[in-house]
Structures are given as structure tokens and as C-alpha cells.
MARNUKE-306111 format. One line per field, with one value per atom (N, C-alpha, C, CB): residue in three letters; atom name; x, y, z. Coordinates in Angstrom, 1 decimal. Atoms other than C-alpha are relative to their C-alpha. Glycine has a CB too. Layout:
aa = ALA	...;
at = CA	...;
u = X	...;
v = Y	...;
w = Z	...;
# end
This chain:
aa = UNK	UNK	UNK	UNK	UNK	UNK	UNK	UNK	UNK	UNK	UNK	UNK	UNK	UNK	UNK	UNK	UNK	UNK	UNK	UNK	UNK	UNK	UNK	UNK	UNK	UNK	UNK	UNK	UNK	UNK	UNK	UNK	UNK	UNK	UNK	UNK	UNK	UNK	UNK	UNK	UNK	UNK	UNK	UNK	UNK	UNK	UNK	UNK	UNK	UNK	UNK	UNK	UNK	UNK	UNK	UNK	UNK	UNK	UNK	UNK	UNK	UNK	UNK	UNK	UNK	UNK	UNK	UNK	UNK	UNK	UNK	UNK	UNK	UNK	UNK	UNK	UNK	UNK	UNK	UNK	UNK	UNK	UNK	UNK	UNK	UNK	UNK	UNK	UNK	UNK	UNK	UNK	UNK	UNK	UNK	UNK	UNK	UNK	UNK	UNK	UNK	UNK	UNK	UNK	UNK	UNK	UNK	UNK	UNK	UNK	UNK	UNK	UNK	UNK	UNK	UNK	UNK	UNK	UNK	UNK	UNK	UNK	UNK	UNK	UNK	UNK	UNK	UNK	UNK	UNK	UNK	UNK	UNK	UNK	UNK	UNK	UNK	UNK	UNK	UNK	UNK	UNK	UNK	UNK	UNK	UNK	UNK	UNK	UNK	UNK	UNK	UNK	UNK	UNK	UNK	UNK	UNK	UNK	UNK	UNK	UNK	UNK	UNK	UNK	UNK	UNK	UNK	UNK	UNK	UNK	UNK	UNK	UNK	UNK	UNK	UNK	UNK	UNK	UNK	UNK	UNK	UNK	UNK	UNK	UNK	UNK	UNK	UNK	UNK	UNK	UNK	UNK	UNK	UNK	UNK	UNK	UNK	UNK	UNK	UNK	UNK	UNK	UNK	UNK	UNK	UNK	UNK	UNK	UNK	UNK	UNK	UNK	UNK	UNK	UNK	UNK	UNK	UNK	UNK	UNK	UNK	UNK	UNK	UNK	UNK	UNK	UNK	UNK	UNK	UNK	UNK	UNK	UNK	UNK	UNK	UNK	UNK	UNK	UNK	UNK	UNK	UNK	UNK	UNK	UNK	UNK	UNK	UNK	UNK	UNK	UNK	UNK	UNK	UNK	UNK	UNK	UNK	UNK	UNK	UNK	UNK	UNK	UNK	UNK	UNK	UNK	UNK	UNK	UNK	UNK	UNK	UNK	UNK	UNK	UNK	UNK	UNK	UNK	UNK	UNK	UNK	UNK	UNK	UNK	UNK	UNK	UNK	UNK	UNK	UNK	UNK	UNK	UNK	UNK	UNK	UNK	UNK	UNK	UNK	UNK	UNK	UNK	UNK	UNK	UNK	UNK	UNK	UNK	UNK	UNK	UNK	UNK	UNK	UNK	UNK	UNK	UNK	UNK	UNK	UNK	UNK	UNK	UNK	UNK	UNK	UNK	UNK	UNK	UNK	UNK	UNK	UNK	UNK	UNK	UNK	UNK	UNK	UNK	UNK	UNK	UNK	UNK	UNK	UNK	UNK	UNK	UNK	UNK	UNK	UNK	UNK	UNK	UNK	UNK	UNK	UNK	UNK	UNK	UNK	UNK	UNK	UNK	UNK	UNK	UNK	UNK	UNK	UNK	UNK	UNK	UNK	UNK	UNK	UNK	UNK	UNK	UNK	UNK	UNK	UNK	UNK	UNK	UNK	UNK	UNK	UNK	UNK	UNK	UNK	UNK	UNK	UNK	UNK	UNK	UNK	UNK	UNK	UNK	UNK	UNK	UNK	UNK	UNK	UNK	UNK	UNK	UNK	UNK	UNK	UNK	UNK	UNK	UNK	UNK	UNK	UNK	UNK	UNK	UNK	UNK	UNK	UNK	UNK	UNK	UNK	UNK	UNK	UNK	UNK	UNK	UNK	UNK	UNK	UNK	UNK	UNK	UNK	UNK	UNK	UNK	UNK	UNK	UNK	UNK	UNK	UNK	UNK	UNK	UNK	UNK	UNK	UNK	UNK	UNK	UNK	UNK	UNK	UNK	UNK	UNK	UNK	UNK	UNK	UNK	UNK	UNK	UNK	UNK	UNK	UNK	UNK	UNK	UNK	UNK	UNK	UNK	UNK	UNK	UNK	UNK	UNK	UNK	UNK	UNK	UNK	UNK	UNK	UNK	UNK	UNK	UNK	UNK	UNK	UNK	UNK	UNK	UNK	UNK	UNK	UNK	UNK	UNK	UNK	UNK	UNK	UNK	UNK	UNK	UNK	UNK	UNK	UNK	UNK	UNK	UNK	UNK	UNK	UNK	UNK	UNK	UNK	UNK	UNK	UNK	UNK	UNK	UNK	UNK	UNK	UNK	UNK	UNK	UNK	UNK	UNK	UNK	UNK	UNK	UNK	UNK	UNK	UNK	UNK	UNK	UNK	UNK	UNK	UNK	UNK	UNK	UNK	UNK	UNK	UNK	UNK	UNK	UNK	UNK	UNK	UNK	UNK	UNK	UNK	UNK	UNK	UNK	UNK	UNK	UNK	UNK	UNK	UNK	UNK	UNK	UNK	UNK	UNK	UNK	UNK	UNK	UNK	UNK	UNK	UNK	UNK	UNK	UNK	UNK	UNK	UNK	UNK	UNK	UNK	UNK	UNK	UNK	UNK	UNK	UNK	UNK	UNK	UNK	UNK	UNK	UNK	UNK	UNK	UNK	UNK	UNK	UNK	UNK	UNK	UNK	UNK	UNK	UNK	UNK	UNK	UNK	UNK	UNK	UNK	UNK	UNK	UNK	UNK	UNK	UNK	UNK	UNK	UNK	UNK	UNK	UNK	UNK	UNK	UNK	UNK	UNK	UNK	UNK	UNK	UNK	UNK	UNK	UNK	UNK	UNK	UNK	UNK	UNK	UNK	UNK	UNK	UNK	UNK	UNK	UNK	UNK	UNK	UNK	UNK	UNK	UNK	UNK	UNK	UNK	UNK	UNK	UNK	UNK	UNK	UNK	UNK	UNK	UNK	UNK	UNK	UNK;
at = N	CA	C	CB	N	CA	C	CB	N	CA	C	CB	N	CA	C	CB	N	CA	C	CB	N	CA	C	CB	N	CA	C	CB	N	CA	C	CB	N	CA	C	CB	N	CA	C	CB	N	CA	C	CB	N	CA	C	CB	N	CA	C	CB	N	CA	C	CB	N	CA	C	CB	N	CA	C	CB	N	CA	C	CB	N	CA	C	CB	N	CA	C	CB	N	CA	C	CB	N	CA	C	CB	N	CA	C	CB	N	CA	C	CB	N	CA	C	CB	N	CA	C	CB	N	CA	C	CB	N	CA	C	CB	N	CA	C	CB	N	CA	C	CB	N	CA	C	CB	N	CA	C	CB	N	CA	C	CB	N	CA	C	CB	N	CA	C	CB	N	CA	C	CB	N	CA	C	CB	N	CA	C	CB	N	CA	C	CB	N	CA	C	CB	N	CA	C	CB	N	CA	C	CB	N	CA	C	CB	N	CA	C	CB	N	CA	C	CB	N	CA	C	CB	N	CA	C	CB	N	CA	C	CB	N	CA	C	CB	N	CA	C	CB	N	CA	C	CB	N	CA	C	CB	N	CA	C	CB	N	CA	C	CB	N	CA	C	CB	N	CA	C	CB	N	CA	C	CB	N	CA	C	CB	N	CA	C	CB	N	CA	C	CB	N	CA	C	CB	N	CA	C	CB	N	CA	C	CB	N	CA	C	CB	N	CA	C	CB	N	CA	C	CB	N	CA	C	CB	N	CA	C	CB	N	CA	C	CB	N	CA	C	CB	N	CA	C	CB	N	CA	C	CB	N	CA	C	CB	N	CA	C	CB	N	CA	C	CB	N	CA	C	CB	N	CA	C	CB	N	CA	C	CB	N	CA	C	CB	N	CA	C	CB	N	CA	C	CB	N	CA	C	CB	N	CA	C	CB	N	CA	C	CB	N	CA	C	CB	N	CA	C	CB	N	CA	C	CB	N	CA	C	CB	N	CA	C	CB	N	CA	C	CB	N	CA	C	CB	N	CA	C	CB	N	CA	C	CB	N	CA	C	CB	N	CA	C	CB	N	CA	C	CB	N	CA	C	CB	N	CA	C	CB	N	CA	C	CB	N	CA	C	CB	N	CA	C	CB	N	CA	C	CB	N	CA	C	CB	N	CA	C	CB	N	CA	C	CB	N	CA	C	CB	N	CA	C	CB	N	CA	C	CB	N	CA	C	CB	N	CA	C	CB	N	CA	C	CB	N	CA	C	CB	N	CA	C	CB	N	CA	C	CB	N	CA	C	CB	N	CA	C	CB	N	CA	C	CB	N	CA	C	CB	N	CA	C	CB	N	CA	C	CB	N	CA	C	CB	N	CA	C	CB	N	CA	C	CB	N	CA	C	CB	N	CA	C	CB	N	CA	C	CB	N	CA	C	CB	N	CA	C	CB	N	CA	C	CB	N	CA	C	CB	N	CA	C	CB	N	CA	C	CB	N	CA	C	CB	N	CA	C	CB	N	CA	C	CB	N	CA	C	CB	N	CA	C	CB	N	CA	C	CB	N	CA	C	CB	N	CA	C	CB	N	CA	C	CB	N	CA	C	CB	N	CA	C	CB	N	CA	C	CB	N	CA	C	CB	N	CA	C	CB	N	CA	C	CB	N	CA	C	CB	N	CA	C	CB	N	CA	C	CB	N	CA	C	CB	N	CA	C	CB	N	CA	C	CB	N	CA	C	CB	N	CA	C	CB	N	CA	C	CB	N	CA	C	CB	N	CA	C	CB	N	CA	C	CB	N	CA	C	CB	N	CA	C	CB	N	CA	C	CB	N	CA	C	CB	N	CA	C	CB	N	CA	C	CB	N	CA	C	CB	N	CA	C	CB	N	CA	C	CB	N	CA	C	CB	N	CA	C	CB	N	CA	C	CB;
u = 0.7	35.4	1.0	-0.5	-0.6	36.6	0.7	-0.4	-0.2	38.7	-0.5	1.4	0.4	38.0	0.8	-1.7	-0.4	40.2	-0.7	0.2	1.7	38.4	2.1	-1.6	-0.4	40.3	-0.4	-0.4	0.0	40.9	1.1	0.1	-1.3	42.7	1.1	-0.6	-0.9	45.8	0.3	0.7	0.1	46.1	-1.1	-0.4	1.2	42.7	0.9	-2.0	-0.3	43.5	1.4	0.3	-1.7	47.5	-0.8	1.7	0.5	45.4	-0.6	-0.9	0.8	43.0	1.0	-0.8	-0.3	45.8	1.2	0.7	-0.6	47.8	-0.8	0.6	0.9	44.6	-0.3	-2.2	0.2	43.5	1.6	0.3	-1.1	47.2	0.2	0.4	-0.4	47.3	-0.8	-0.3	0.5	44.3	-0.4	-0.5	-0.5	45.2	0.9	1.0	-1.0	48.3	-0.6	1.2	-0.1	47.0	-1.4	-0.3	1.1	43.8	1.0	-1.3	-1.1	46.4	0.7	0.8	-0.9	48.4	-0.7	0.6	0.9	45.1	-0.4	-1.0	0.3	43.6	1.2	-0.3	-0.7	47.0	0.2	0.9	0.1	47.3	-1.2	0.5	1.4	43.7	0.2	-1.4	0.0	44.1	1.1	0.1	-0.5	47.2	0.4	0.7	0.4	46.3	-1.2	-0.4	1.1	43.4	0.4	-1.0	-1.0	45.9	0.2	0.7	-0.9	48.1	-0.5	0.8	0.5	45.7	-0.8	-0.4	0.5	44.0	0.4	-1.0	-0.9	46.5	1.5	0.0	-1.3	49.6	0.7	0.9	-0.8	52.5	0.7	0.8	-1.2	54.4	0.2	-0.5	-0.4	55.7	-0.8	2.0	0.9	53.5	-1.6	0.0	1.5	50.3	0.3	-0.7	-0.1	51.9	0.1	1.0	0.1	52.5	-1.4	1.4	1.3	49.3	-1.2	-0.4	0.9	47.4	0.0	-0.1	-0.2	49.1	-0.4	1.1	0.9	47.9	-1.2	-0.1	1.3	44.7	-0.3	-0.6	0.5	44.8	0.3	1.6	0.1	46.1	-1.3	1.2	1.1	43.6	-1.4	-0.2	1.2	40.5	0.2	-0.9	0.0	42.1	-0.1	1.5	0.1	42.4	-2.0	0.9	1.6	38.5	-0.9	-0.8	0.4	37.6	-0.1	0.9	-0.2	38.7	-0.5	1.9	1.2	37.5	-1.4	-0.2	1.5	33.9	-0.1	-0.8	-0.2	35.0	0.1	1.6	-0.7	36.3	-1.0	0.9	0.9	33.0	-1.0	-0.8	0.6	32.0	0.6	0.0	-0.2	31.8	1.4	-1.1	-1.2	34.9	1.0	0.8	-1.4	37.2	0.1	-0.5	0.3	36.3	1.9	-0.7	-1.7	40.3	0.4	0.7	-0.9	41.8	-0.5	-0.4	0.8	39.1	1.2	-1.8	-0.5	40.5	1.2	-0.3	-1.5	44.2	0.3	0.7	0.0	43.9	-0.2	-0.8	0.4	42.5	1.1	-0.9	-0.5	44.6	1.8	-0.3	-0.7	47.5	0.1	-0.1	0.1	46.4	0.2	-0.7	0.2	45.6	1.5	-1.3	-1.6	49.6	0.8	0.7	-1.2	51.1	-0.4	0.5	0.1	49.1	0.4	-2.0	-0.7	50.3	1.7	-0.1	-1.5	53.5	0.6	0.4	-0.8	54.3	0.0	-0.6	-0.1	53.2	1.0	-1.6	-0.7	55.4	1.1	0.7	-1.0	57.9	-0.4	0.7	1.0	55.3	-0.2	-1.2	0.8	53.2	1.1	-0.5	-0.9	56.5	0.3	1.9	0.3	57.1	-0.9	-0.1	1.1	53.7	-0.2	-1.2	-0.2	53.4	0.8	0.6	-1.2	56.6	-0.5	1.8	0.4	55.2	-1.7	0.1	1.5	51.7	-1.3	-0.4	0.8	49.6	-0.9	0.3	1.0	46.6	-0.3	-1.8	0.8	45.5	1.1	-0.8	-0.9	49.1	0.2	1.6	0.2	49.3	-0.6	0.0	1.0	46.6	-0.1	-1.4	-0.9	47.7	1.0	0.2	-1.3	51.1	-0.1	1.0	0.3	49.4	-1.2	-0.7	0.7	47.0	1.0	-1.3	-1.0	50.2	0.9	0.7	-0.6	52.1	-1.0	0.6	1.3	48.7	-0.2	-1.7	0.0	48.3	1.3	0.5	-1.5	52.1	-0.3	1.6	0.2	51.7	-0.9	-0.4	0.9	48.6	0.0	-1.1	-0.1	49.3	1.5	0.2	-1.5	53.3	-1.0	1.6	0.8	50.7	-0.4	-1.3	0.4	48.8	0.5	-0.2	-1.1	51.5	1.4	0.4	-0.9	53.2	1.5	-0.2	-1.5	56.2	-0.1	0.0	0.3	57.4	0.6	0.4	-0.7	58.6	1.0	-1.1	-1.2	61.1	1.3	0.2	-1.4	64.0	0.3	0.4	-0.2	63.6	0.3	-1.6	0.4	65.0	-0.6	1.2	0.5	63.9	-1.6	0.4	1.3	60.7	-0.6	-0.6	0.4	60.3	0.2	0.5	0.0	61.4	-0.7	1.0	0.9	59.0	-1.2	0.3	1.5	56.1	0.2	-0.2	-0.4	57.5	-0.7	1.4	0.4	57.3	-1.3	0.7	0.6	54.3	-1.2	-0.2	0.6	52.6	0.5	0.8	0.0	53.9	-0.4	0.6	0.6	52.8	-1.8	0.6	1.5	49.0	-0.2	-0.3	0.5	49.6	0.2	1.9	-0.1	50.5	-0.9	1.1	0.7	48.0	-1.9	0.6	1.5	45.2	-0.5	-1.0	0.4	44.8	0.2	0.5	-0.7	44.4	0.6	-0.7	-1.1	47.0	-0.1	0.6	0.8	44.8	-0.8	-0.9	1.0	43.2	-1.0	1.3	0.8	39.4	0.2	-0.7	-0.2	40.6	0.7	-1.0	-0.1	41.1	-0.6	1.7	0.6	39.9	1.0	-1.2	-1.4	42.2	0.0	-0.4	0.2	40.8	0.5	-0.5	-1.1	42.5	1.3	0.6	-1.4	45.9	0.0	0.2	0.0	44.6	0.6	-1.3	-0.2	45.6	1.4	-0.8	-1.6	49.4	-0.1	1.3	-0.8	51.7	1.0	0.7	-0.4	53.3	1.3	-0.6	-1.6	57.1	0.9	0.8;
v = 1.2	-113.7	-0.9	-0.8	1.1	-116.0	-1.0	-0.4	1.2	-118.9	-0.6	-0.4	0.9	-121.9	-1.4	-0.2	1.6	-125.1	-1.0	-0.5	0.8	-127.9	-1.5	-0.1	1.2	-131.3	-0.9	-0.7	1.2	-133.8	-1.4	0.7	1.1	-136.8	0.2	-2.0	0.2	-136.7	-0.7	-0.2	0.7	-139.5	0.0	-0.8	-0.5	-139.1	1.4	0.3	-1.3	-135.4	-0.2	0.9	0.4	-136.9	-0.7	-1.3	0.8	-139.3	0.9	-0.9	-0.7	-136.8	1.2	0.6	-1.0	-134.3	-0.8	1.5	0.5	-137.0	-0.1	-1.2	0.8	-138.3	1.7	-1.2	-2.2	-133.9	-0.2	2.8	0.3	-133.6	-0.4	-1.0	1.2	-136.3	0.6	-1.7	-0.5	-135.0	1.1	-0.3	-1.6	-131.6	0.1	0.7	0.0	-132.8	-0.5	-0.7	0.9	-135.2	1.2	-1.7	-0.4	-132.5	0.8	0.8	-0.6	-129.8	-0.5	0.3	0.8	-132.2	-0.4	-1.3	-0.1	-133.1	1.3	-0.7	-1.8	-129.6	0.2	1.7	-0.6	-128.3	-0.2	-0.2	0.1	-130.7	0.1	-0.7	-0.7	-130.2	1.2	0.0	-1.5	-126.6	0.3	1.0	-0.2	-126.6	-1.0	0.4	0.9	-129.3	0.8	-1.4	-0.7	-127.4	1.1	0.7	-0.7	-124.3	0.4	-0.2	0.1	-125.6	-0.1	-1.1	0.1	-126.9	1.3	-0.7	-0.7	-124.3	1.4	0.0	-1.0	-121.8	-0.1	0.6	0.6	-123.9	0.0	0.7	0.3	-124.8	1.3	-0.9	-1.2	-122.2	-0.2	1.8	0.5	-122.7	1.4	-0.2	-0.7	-119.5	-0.7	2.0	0.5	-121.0	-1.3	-0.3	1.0	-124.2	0.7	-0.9	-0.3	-122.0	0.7	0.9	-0.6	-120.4	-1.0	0.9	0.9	-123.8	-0.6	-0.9	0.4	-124.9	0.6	0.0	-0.6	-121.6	-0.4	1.2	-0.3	-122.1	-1.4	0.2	1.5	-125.8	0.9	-1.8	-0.5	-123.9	1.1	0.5	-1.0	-121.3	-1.1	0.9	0.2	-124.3	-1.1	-0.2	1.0	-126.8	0.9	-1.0	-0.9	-123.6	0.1	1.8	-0.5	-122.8	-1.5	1.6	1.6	-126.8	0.1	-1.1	0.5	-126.8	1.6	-0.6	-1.3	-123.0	-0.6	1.4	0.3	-124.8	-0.9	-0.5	1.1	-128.1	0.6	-0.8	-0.1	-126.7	0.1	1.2	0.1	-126.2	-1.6	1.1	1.3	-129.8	-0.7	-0.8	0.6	-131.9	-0.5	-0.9	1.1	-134.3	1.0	-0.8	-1.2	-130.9	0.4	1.7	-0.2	-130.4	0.6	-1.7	0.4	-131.3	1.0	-2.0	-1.3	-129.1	1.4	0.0	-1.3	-126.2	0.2	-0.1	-0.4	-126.2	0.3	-0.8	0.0	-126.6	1.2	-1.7	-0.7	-124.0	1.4	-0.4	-0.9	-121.6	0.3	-0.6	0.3	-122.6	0.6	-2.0	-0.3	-121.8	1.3	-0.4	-1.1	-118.5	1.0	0.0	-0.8	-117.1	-0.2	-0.8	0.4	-118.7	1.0	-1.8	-0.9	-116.4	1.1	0.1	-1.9	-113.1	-0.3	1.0	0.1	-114.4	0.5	-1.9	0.0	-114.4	0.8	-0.6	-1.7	-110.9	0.7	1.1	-0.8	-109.7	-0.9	0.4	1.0	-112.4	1.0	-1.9	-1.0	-109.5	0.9	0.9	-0.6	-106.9	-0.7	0.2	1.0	-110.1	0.0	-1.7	0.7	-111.3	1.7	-0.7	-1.1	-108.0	0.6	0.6	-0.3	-107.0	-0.9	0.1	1.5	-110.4	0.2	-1.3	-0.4	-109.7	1.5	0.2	-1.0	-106.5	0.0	1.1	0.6	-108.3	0.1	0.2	-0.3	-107.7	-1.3	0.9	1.5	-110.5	-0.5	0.5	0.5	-110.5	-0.3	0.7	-0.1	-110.3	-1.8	1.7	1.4	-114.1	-0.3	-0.4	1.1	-115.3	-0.2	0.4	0.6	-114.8	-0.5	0.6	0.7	-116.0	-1.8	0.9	1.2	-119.2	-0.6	0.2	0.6	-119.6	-0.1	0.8	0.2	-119.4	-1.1	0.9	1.1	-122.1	-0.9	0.0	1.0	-123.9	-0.7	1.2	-0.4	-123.3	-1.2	1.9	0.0	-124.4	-1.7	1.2	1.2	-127.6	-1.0	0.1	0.8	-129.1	0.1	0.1	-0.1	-128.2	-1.1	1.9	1.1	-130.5	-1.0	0.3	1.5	-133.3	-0.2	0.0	0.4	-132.9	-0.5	0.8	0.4	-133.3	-1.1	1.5	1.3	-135.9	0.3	-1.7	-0.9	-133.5	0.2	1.9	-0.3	-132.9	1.2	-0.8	-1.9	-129.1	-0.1	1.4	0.5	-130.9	0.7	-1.8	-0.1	-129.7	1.5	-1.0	-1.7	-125.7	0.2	1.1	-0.2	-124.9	1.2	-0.1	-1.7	-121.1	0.2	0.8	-0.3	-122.1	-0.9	-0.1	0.6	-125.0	1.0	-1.2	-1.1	-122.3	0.9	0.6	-1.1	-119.7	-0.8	1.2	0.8	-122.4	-0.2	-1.6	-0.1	-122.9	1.0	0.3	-1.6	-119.7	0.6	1.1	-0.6	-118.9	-0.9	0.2	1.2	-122.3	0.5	-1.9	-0.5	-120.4	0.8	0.1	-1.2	-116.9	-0.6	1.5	0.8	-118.9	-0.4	-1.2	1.5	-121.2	1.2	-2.1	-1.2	-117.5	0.6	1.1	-1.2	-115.7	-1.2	1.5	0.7	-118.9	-0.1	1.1	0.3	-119.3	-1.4	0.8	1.1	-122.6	0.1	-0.9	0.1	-124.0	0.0	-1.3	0.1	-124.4	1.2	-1.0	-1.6	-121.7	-0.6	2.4	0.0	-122.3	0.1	0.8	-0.7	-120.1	1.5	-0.2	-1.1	-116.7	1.2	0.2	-1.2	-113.4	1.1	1.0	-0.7	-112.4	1.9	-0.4	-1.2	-109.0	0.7	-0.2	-0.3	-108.8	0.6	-1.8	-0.1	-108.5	2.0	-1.3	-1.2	-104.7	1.0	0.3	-1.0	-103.0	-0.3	0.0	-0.5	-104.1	0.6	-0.9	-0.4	-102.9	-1.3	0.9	1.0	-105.3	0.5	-0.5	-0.5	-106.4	-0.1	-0.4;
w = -0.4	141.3	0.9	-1.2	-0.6	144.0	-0.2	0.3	0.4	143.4	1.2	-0.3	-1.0	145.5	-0.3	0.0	0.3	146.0	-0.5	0.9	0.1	144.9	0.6	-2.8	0.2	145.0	-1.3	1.1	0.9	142.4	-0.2	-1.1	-0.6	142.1	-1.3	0.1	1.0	140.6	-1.2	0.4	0.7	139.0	-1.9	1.0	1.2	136.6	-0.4	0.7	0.3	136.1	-1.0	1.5	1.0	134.4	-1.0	0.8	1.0	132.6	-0.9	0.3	0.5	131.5	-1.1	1.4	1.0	130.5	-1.2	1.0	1.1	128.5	-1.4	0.4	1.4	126.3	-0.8	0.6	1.4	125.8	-0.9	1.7	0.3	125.1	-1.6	1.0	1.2	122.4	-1.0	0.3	0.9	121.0	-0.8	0.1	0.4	120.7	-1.3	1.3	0.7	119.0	-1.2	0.6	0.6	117.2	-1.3	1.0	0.8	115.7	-0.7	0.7	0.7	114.9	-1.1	0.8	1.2	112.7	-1.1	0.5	1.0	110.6	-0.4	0.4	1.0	110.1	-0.6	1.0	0.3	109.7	-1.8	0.9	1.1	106.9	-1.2	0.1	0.8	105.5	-0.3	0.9	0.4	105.2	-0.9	1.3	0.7	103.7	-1.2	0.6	0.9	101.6	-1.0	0.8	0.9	100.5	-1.0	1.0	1.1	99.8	-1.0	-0.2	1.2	97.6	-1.2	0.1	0.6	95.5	-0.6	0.5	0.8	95.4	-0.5	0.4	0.3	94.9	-0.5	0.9	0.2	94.0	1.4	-1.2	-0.9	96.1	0.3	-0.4	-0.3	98.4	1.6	-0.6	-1.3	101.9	0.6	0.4	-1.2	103.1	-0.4	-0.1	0.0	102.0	0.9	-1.7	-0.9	104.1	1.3	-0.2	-1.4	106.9	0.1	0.5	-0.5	106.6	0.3	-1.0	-0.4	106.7	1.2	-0.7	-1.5	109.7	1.1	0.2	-0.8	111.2	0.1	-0.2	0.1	110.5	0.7	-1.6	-0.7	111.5	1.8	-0.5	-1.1	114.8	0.7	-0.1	0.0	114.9	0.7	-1.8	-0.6	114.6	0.7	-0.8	-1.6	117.3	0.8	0.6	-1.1	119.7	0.0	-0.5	-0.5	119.0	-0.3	-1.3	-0.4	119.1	1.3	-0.2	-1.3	122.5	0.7	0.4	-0.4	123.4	0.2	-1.4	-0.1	123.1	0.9	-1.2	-0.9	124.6	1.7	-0.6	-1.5	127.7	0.9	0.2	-0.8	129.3	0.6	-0.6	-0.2	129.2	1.0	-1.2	-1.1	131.8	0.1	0.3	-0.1	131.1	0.7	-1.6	0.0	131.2	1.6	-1.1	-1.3	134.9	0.6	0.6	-0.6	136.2	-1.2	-0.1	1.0	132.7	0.5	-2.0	-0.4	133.9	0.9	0.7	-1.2	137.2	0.1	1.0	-0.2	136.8	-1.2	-0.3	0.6	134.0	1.0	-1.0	-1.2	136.8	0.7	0.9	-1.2	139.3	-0.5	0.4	0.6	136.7	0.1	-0.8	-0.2	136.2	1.3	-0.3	-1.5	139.8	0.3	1.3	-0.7	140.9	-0.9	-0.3	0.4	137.8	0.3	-1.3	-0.4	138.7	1.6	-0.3	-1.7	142.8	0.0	0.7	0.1	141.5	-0.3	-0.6	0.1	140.3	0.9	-0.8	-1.2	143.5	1.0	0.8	-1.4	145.9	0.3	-0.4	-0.8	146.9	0.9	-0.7	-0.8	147.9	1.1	-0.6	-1.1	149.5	1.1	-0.5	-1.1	151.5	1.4	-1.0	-0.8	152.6	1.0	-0.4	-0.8	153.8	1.3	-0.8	-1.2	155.5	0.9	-0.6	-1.1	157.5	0.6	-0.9	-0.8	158.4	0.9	-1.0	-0.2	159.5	-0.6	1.1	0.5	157.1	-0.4	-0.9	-0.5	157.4	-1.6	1.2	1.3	153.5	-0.2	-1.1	1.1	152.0	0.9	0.0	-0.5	154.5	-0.2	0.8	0.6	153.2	-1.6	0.6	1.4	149.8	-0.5	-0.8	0.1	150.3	0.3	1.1	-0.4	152.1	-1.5	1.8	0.8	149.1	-1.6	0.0	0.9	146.7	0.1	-0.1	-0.1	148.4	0.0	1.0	-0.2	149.1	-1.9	0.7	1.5	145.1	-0.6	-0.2	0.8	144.1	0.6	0.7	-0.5	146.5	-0.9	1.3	0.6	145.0	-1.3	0.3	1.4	141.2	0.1	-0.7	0.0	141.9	0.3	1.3	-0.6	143.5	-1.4	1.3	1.7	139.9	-0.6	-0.8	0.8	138.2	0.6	-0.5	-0.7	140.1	0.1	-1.0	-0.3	140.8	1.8	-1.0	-1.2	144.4	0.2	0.9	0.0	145.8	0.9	0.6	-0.9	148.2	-0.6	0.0	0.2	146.5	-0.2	-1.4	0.0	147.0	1.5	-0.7	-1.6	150.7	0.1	1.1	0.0	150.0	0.2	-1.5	0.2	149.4	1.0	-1.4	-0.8	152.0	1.2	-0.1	-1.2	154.8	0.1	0.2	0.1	153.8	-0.1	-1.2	-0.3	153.6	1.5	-0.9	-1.4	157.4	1.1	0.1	-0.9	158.4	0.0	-0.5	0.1	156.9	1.3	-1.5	-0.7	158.7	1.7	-0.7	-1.3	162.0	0.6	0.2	-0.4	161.7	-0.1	-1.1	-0.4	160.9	1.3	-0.7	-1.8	164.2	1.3	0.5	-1.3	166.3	0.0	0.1	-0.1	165.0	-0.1	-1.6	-0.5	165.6	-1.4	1.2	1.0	161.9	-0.4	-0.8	0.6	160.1	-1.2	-0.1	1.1	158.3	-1.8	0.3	1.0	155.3	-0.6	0.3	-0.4	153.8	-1.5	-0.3	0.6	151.6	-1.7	0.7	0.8	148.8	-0.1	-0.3	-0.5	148.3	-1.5	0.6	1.0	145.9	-0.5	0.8	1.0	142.9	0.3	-2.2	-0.9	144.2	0.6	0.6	-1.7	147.3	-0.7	1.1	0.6	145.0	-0.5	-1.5	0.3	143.9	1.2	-0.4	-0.9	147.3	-0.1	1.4	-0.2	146.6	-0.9	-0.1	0.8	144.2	-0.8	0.7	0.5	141.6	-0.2	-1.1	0.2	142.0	-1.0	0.7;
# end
């Protein structure tokens, strides 16, 4: 399936992932102790029945938010969860990609431009900047050159995790 950029605003999206965040932390720490409160009781005291309530508190904040996640608020966690993903499976191939790219291969540049494109707007999310890599500011350069030779825009829509089957992972 396609990804597709979207835009969001930064700002909301930090807000959004401090309040989940908190209430992630903050569910986990009740179940954990419900369950292993339940336990003890009902099996006496023993530090695996506490580590087993804590799982379990872990186990039902994971499938809380498994249901949650399709609701509207989650929109910005959806996307940046996504957006997560697609950059670490980009990222086993970036030796192949650079390679092919340098040899002109048109997809392996348009997945290398939707990895920087990717990397850029997830540091904006997160109110981080990428200024301080020259390796990676000179190959965002270069890539923004071989686009402007070959009449491509600098921007690219999206792209199709897909496309990554015809390399080889490095």
C-alpha cells in the first residue's frame, strides 16, 4: 500500500504525543498495580506474581491503545507511527539505494528523496533539527541536484514500500 505525505502541525502532534504519552504511562502504572494487587491476594505475595501483574498491566495498556488508535484524535500518532516504519524498512536498504541512485536508477532516487523527505518532516515533528549531520546534509544536496538535472521536483507526493522489493538489503 502506498504511503502518502500528509502534513500536520507540529506543534499539536508534540502536544498530542506528550498527553498519549502520559496516559500510556500513567494506565500501565494502574493496571500494573490492579493486577498485581489482585495476584497477591489471591495467591499470596511473590515478586513473580508482581512481575506477572505488571505484564499484564502491560499486555492491557498495549490492547487499550491497539483499539484506540483508529480514532479520530490519533490521526498525528497514526501517521508518525507510519512514517516511522516506512524510514526503518528505507533504512536497511540506504547502501543499495545510494548506490543505484549514483548509477541512475530513477526509483532507488525517489526512495532516497522520500527518506530524506521522511527524516526532515519527522525532526520538524519533533521539534529537532538535521543541521548538525554534514553527511547527510550533502547527500540531501546532491540528491536535490540529480532531481533539478533530471527535471524532477524537489518534493516527491510519497512513494510505495513496494518499490524496495527489486533491491537487495544492506
Amino acid at each position: 500500500m502506498p504511503f502518502s505525505f500528509e502534513y500536520h502541525d507540529p506543534e499539536t502532534y508534540r502536544r498530542k504525543a506528550r498527553l498519549i504519552s502520559l496516559a500510556m504511562a500513567g494506565q500501565l502504572i494502574v493496571f500494573g498495580l490492579v493486577f498485581s494487587q489482585l495476584l497477591v491476594a489471591a495467591f499470596g505475595s511473590s515478586l513473580w506474581l508482581n512481575a506477572l501483574g505488571v505484564f499484564l498491566g502491560l499486555l492491557a495498556t498495549s490492547l487499550t491503545f491497539a483499539v484506540l488508535r483508529e480514532r479520530p484524535w490519533m490521526t498525528e500518532m497514526r501517521y508518525v507511527w507510519q512514517l516511522k516504519h516506512h524510514l526503518s524498512r528505507l533504512s536497511g536498504y540506504l547502501a543499495t539505494l545510494r548506490r543505484e541512485m549514483d548509477q541512475g536508477n530513477h526509483v532507488a532516487l525517489h526512495l532516497m528523496t522520500a527518506y530524506h523527505q521522511g527524516m526532515a518532516q519527522l525532526a520538524e515533528l519533533n521539534g529537532r533539527t538535521l543541521d548538525d549531520d554534514a553527511e547527510l546534509l550533502g547527500e540531501r544536496a546532491r540528491i536535490r541536484r540529480l532531481r533539478e538535472e533530471r527535471g524532477l521536483p524537489e518534493r516527491v507526493e510519497g512513494f510505495d514500500p513496494n518499490d524496495l522489493a527489486a533491491f537487495r538489503k544492506s
